[in-house]
N, C-alpha and C positions, 0 to 999 in steps of 0.2 A: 470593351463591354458590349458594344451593337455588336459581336461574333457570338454570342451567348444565346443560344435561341432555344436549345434542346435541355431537359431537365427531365433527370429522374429521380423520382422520391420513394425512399425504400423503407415499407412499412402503410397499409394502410389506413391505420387504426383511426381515432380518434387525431389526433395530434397531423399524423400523417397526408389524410385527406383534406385536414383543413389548408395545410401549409399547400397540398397540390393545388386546391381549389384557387387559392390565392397566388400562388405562381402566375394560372391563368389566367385569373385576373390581371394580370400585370403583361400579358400577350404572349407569355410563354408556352411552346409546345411540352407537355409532362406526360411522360408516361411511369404509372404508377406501381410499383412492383409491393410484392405481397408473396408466401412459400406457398407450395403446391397444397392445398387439404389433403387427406388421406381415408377420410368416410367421406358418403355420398350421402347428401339430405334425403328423406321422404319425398321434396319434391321432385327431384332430381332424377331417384329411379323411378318415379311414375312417367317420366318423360322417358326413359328409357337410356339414359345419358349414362356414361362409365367416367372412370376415372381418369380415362384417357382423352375425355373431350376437353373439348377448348373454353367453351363457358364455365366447368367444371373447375379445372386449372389454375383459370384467373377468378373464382367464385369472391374472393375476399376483393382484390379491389373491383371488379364490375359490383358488388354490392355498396362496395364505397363510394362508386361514384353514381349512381341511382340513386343514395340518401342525399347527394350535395345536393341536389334541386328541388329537396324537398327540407329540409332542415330551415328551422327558426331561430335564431334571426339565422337568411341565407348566411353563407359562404360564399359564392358568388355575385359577381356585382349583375350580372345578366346570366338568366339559367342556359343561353347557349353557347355560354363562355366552358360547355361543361364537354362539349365537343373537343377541346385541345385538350382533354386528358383521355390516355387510353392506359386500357388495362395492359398489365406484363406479369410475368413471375418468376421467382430465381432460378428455378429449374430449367425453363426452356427459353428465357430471350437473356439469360446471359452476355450474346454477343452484341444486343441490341446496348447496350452498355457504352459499348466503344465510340458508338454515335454520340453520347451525353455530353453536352458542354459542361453541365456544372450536376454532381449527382447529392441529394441530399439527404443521409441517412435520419430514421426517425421510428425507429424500431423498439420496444422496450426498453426502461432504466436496469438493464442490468451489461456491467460490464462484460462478462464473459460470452452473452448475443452480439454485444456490439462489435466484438471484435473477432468472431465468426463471418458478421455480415460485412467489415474494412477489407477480409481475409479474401472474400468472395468480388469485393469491388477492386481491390490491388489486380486482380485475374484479368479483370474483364474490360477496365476503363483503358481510354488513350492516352499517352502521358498530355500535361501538359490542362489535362482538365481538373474543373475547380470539385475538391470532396469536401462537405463541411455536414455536420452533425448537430441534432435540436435537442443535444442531451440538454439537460436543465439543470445538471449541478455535478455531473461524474469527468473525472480526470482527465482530459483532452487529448493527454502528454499520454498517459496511461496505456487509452483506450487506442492509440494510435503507433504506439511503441512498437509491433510487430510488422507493420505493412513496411512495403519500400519507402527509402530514402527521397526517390522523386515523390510518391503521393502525400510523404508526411508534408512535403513541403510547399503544397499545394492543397492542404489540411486548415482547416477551418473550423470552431465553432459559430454557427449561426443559432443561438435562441430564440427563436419565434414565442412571445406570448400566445396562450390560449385563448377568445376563437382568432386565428391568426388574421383576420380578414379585419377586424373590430381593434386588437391593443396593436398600439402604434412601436412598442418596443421590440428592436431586434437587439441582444448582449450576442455581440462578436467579441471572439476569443482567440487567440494567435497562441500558437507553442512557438518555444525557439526555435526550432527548424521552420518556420511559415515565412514564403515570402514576404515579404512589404509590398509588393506590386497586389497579392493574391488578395490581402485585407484592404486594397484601396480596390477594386475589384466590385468585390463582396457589399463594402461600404457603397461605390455606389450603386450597384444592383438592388440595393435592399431599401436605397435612399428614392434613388427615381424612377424605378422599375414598379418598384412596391410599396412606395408611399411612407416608408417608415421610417422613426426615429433612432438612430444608430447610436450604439456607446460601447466604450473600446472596455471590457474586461478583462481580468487576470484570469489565470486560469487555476483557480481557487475556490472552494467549494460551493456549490449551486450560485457563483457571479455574482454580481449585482445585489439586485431586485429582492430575490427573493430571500436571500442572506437577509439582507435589513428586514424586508417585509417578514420573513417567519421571525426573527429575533422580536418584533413589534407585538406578534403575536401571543409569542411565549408570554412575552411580559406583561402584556394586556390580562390572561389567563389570572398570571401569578397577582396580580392586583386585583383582578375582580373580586380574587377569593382572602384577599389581605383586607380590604376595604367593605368586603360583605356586601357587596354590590350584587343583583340581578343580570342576566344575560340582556334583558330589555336597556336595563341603565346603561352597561359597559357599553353596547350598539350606539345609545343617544346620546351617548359620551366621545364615541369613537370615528364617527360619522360626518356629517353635513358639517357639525357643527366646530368638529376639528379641522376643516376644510379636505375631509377625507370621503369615498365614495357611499352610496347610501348603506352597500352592502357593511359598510362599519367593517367590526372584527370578526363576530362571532358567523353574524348571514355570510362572511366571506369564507369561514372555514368551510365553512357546511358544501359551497359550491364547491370547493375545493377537493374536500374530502378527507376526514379524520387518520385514514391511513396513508393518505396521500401526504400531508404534513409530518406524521410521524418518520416516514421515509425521507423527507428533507431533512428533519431533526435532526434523522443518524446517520446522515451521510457528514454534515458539519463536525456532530459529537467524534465520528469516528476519525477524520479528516487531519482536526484543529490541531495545533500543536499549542495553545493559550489555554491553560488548565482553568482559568475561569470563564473564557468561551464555553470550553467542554461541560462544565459547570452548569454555564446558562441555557444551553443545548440538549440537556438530561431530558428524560424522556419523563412530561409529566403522568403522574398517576393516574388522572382525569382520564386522560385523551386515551391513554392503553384502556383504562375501562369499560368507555365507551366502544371501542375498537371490537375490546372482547365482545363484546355484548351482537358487534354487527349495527351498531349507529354510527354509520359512516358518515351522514349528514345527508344530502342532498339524493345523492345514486341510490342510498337504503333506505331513503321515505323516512331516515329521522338521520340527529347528532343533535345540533345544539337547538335546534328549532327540530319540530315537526307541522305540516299539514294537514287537516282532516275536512270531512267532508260533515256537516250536519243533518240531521233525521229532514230538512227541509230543501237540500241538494244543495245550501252553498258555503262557501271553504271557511276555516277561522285557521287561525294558528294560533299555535301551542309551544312554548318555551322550556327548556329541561329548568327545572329548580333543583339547584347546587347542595340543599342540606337534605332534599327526600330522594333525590335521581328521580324522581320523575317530575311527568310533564303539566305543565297547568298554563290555561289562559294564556298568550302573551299580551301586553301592557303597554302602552304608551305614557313613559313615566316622563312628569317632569319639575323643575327644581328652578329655586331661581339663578343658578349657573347658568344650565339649559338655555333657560328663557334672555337670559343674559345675551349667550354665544348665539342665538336667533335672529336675534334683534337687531346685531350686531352687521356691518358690511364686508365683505372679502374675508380672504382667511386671515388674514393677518390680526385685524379685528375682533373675527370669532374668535381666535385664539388667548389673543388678550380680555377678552369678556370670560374665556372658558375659566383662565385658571387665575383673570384675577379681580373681576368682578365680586366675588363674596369670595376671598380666597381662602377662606376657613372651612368651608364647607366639604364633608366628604367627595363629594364630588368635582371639586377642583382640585384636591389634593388628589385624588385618581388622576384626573389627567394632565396635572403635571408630574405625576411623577411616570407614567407612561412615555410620554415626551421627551423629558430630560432623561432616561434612562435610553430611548433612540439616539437622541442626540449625541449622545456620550458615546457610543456606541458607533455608531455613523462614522464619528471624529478619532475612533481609535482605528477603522478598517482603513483611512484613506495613505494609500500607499502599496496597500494589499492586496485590498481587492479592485483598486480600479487606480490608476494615477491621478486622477483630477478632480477635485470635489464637484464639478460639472458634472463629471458623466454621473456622480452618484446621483446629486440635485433629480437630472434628469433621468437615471432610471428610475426615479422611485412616481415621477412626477406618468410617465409615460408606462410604466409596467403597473405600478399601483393607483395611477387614477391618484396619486398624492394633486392637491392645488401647488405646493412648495415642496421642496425637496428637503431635507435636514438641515443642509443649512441656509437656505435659503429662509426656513423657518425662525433660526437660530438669528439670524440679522433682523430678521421681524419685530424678536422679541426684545433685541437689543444686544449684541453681543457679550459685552462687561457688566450686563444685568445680568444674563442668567447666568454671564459663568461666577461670578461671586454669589449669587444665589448655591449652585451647587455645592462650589467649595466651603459655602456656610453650614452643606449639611451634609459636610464628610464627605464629598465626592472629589475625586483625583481626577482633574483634566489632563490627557494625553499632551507629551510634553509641547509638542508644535504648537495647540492652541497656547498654550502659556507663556509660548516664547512670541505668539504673536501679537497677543496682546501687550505683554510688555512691552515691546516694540510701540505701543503706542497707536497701534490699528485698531478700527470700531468696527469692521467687518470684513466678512469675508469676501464680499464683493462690494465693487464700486461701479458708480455710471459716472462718465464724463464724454460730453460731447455726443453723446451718444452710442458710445461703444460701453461694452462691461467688460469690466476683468477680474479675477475670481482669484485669491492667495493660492499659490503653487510651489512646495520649496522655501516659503518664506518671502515672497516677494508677490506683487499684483503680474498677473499675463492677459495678453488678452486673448479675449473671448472672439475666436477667428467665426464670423457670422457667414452661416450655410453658402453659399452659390445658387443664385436661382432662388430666394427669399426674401421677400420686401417685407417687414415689420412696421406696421402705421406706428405702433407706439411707439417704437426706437424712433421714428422720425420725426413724431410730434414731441418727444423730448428732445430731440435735437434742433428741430427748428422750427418748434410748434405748431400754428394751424394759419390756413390762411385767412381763413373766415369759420365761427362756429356760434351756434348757439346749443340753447338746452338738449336738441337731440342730434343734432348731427354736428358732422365737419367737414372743411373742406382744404385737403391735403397735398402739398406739394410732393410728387413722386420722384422729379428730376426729368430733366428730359423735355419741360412744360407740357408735361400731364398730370391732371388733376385728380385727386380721388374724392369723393363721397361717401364717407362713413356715418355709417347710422349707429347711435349708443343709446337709442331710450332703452324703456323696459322692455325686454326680451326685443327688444329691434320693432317692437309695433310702430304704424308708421301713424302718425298724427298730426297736429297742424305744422310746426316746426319744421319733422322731414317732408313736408310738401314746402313750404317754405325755403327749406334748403335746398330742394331741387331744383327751382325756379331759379335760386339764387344761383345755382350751380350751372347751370344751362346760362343764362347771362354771362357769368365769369369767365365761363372756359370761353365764350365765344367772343369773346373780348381780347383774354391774352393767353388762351392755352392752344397746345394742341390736338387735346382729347380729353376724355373724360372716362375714370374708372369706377363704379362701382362695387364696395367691397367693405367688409368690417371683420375686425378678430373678436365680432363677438360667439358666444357658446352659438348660438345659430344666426344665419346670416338676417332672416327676417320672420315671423310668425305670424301676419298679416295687419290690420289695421286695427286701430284701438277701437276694438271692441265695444269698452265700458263706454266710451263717450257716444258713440249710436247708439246704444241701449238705453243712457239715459235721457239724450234725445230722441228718441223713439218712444219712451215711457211718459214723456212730458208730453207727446204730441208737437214735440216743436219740429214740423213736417219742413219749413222751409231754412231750418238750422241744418236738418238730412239732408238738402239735396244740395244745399248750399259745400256740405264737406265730401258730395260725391264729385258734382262738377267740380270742385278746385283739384281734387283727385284725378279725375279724369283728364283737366285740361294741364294737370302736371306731368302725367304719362305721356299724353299727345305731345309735351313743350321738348320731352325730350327724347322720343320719336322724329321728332324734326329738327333736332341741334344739326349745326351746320358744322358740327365737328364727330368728330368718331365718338361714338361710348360701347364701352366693352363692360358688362354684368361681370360679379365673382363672385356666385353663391354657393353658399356652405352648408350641412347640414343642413337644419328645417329650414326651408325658403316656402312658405304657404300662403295660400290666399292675395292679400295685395304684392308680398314680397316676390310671387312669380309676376305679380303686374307691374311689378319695380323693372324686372329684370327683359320682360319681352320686348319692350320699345327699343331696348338694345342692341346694334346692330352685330352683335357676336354675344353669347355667352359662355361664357371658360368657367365650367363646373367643377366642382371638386368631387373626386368618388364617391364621396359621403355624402351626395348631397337628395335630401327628402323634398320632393318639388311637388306641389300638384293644387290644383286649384280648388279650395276646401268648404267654400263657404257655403256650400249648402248643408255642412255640417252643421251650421248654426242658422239653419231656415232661411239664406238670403241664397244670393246668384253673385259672381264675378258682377262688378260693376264700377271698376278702378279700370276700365278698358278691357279687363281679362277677357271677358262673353267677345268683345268683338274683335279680338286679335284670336281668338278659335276659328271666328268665322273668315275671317283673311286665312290662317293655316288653310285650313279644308278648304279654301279660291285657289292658295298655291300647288295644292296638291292633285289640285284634281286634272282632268284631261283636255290640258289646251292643245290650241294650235297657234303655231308661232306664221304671221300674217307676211308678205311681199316687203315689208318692213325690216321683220324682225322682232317685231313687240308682239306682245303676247296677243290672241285674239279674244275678245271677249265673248264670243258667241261660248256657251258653256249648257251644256245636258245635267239635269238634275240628278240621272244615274250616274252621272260623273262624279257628282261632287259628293253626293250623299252617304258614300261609304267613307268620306274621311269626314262627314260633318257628323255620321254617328259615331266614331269612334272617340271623337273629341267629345262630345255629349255624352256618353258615358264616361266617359273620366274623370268629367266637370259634374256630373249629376249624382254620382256614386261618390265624391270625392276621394278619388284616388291620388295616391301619394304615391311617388315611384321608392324603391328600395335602394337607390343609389342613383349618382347621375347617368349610369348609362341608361337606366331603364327610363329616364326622361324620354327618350324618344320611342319605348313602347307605350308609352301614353299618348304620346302624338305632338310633344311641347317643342322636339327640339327640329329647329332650320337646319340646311346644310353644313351653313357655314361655324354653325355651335360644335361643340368641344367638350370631352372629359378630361381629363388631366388624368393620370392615374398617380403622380404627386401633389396632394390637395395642398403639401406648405408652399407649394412655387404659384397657387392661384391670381396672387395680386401680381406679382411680378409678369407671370405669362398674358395677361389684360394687361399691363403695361405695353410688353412689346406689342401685340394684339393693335391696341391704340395707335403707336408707333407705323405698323405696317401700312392699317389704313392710311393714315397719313402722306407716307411718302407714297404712296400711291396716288394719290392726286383725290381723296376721299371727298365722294360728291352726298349729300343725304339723299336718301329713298322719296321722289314724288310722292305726291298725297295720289290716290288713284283710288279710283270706283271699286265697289268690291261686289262682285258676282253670290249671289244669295240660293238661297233652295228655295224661299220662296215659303208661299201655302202649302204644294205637295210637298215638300221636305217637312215642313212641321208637320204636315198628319202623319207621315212615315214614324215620325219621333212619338207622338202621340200616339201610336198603335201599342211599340214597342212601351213605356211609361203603361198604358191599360194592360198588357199583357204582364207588367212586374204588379200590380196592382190586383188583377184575379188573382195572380198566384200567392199571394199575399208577401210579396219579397217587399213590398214599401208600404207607407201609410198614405192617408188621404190628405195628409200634410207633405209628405212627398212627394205626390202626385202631382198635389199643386205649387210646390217648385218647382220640379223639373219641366210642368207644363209652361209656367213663364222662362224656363231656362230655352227651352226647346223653340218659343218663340223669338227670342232675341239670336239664337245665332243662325236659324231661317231667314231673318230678316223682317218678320212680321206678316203683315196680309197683304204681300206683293206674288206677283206671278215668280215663277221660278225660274232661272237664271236673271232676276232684276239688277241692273248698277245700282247699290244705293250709297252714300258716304259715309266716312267713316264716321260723322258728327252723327250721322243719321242713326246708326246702330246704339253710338254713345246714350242718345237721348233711351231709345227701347229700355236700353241695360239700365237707366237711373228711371228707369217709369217704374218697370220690373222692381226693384230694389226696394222703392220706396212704400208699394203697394207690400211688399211682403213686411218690411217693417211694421206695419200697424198690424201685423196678426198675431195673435196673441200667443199663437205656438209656437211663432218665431222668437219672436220677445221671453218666452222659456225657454227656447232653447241658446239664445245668449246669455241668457242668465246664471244657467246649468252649468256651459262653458268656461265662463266666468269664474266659477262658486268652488267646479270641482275638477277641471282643465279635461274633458272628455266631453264627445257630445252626445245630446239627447233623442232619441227616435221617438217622438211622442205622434 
């Protein structure tokens, strides 16, 4: 697999760029191949350019890869990751081909291209290298039926979801002629290269994913209009509250695209050999309608929703209604189902609240019988379209953003409940389920000891757990916690390394996880050998509780504030100075305290996905969990020492030294900027040498294990407390120019201003000369004066409240 360096991906399109973008993501050289144009744009002859130029040539992907650095959300994890892809084209770097370790076709769903463009790669590839295709449902066997005997067998599907950077599923596909070595390969290229979730599919119509997920859809359609439900209702039926993505059913088509679905339709209908597949597959009347009409959804500005703009410039949406075809108002409807399945905790919950909290009501009989009609359905393709009720679980879980996969659903709801439920109402369960229940089994899967194993064949298997994945659940089911309260815990990893997980709400950190850290800093240094930092929650941390400074802030209870800044502060500093290693693992959002969780850390192992940036003056405060003064230590490390007859660093320091990395941090922290992945943590200025991206976010906890581990046997000494070198007064008027100069321009308010002027002060150091030592207590104090002072202002105090109320902040 390290021989695998070179990739070319053939087609730039939409599908195709993202898949390159994401290659290089993953550290791969791509070059990006796309066919010659044959007109010359307006702009093009104004330049004076022919047919025959080189920009001209490669126009499709050199304009493909000029949109990856500027598309929303990116495609890249860093815009100069955009450098490893270069343009190509089939006409003239044909032989460039032969160079490709692994080439990836991704060119139109139609088969007779695809097998023009295999026709073109059998020419030009070296044996021995890997060909794998992103069709999304066309014949594997088929499309690859003409090329030689060596490339079939070296023949791959790889399906990348769309945007490939974002959905974590790749459906690999094997023909009978594909080596076994090629798909262990592929698998882990796609696993550790690229961060994704792998699942082995047949090679049977559109795999997986999307088989289940459009059959979900069809069915959803045919119910909304059985049930005389609204497009609004089916969405709040289909959604959050079924433990399904916000996009629901209908906002899902729409992204999708009305003809975009109908072409999965008929590729199955035409496909299937199950004449009531084919059946269920039929092309509805709706969808052709719409089609006709050019309401694609989302690309044609309507389908099943549209957007408008109002006579006052700002947007509403608009809903198709089902008995006029046209559009009116959309609606936030709700029911006491609804309200039911809201209320309710995890999907499991919701689910049970959906369809049987009032289960008379039309709208639980919608969505169970959308359900049980998946379910049924799920439980008739296993065999077919994939061998393992796993891999389905997990495509549905990982391609469609499902909480549960079908049957993992199915076990939720009670196995021997729904299926006598169904068989009560005329439904025929596929004979395996019936023989397995007879059998005397309550589900499909079981946990023991801490492994699961999942019905296969009629009998439990187990469930072979990734390589390079630590599961805090799996482990606290197996041998629970060591120590825990209301928000945190504290986890044996193996090894005598410890983890600290945080589970309050959304990970805010409050009295308990200061509590637990304290706790945790004692313990490891008592009987562990290190300390990890890490949680499987939806985000790793979204900063400190909020509500509770706000409502002491609103009380006035001034020495309740500083009272929870200093135990904050001197929880950071506690484990800053542990006399054992700790290794940070943060995950998506890590903001505000939770980048002040992660700095005292002596390594951070980030996950790609990770949103880091120090936020709080989104809600009218300053860093004050140590954040303000571990910026001002960066911008000391960074700037222009000299290393003294000793060895150690010399502390004599020029304030044009330091100040170009103390404003780069100052704007990070005063704009609050958030990075767009974790590599982009270090163009904010957050990350040390010795921190780390992972470009597999599932191995995070495990890679800070060994992390931990290293340190250790290395004879891991803690970091001295040491003086830290300041900018002083001139570095804060420098700051202070730049804030007056956002200020005339009118880019901030006069409440801006005066945050960022007490921001600008604390990581100066205050009203000392410039290059001053001052302590690290000493800064601590500036950052909780600062803090406290902003607290009682009453713009701030709105703007936590705003936060609070509507989860975005307020620029007042």
């Amino acid at each position: 697999m390290s021989e695998i360096r070179k990739v070319a991906v053939i087609g730039s399109g939409i599908m195709g760029s993202g898949i390159a973008a994401h290659l290089a993501n993953g550290g791969f050289e791509v070059w990006l191949y796309d066919i010659v144009p044959s007109t010359l744009t307006e702009q093009e002859q104004a330049q004076g350019l022919t047919l025959k130029s080189a920009e001209v040539r490669n126009r499709l992907p050199l304009s493909a890869i000029a949109q990856l650095v500027k598309q929303k959300p990116a495609p890249l994890y860093d815009v100069s990751f955009s450098a490893r892809i270069h343009a190509a084209n089939m006409e003239d770097d044909g032989e460039l081909l032969h160079e490709m370790d692994w080439i990836v076709e991704a060119v139109v769903e139609r088969l007779d291209i695809k097998q023009q463009v295999f026709s073109w790669i059998d020419q030009h590839r070296r044996q021995g290298s890997l060909v794998s295709t992103n069709t999304s449902g066309l014949s594997a066997a088929v499309m690859i039926q003409h090329s030689s005997k060596e490339m079939r067998q070296h023949f791959a599907v790889t399906h990348f979801f769309n945007p490939p950077r974002y959905m974590a599923l790749v459906e690999l596909v094997a023909t009978e002629e594909t080596l076994p070595e090629v798909i262990e390969v592929l698998t882990r290229l796609c696993q550790q290269r690229l961060g994704k979730g792998v699942v082995q599919a047949k090679d049977t119509p559109n795999f997986i994913a999307n088989r289940i997920g459009t059959y979900g859809m069809l069915v959803t359609l045919k119910e909304t209009l059985q049930h005389g439900l609204t497009i609004d209702e089916a969405d709040a039926l289909t959604g959050p509250v079924m433990g399904r993505p916000k996009t629901a059913t209908y906002r899902m088509l729409d992204l999708v695209g009305l003809d975009t679905l109908l072409h999965v339709v008929d590729n199955v209908h035409s496909r299937s050999e199950d004449e009531a597949e084919r059946a269920a597959f039929t092309r509805p009347a709706l969808l052709e309608q719409l089609v006709k009409q050019g309401a694609l959804g989302q690309k044609s500005g309507a389908g099943f929703y549209r957007k408008l703009k109002g006579s006052d410039g700002s947007s509403y949406i608009e809903s198709l209604q089902f008995d006029t075809m046209t559009y009116a108002p959309s609606t936030k409807p709700t029911s006491p189902v609804i309200e039911a399945a809201k209320q309710a905790k995890g999907a499991k919950g919701k689910v049970e609240a959906l369809i049987g909290a009032v289960p008379e009501h039309p709208h639980a009989q919608f969505a169970w019988k959308t359900i049980k009609a998946t379910l049924l359905y799920a439980a008739e393709r296993v065999g077919e379209i994939a061998e393992h009720i796993a891999d389905i679980d997990k495509a549905m879980r990982l391609g469609f953003n499902w909480e549960l996969g079908p049957f993992e659903l199915w076990d939720s709801l009670g196995l021997a409940a729904v299926a006598e439920r169904m068989k009560a109402e005329g439904d025929q369960l596929p004979a395996w389920v019936e023989a397995w229940i007879a059998d005397g089994n309550e589900s499909f899967y079981k946990r023991e000891r801490g492994n699961t194993f999942y019905v296969h064949q009629q009998r439990y298997v187990l469930q072979e757990q990734e390589e390079g994945v630590i599961e805090l659940a799996r482990i606290k089911e197996e041998k629970g916690t060591v120590w825990s309260n209301r928000e945190a815990s504290l986890i044996d990893l193996g090894d005598e390394v410890l983890a600290l997980e945080f589970h309050s709400k959304s990970n805010a950190i409050g009295s308990d996880i200061l509590s637990a850290i304290r706790y945790a800093c004692h313990e490891t240094t008592r009987n562990w050998r290190g300390l990890v930092i890490a949680n499987e929650g939806k985000n790793f941390c979204v900063g400190a509780n909020l509500m509770l400074l706000l409502m002491e802030a609103m009380n006035e209870e001034w020495d309740e504030v500083e009272d929870i800044i200093m135990l904050f502060q001197q929880s950071m500093l506690q484990l800053k100075r542990l006399s054992r290693p700790v290794v940070a693992a943060p995950h998506r959002m890590t903001l505000g305290g939770g980048v002040e969780a992660c700095l005292p850390a002596d390594i951070i192992v980030a996950s790609p996905e990770t949103y880091f940036g120090l936020v709080e003056t989104g809600v009218g405060l300053i860093p004050a969990g140590g954040g303000s003064k571990e910026a001002a230590i960066l911008a000391m490390q960074r700037a222009a020492y000299g290393a003294g007859p000793s060895g150690r660093v010399e502390r004599k320091l020029l304030a044009g030294d330091l100040q170009p990395h103390l404003n780069s941090l100052f704007e990070s922290i005063a704009l609050a900027k958030t990075s767009t992945s974790g590599f982009e943590i270090a163009r904010l200025g957050y990350a040390r040498p010795q921190d780390r991206v992972l470009l597999r976010g599932e191995s995070r906890i495990y890679e800070a294990k060994q992390a931990v581990l290293r340190l250790d046997a290395a004879g891991y000494v803690p970091p001295e407390e040491e003086l830290v070198a300041v900018a002083g007064r001139e570095g804060k008027a420098v700051m202070k120019l730049a804030i007056q100069n956002m200020k005339l321009g009118g880019y901030i308010s006069e409440h801006d201003e005066k945050i960022a002027t007490k921001l600008a002060h604390v990581l100066s150091g205050g009203d000392v000369p410039s290059g001053a030592l001052v302590s690290e207590q000493y800064l601590l104090q500036l950052e909780c004066e600062a803090f406290l002072s902003l607290c009682g202002e009453p713009k701030t105090q709105q703007r936590m409240s705003h936060m609070l109320r509507y989860g975005k902040p307020l620029r007042n």
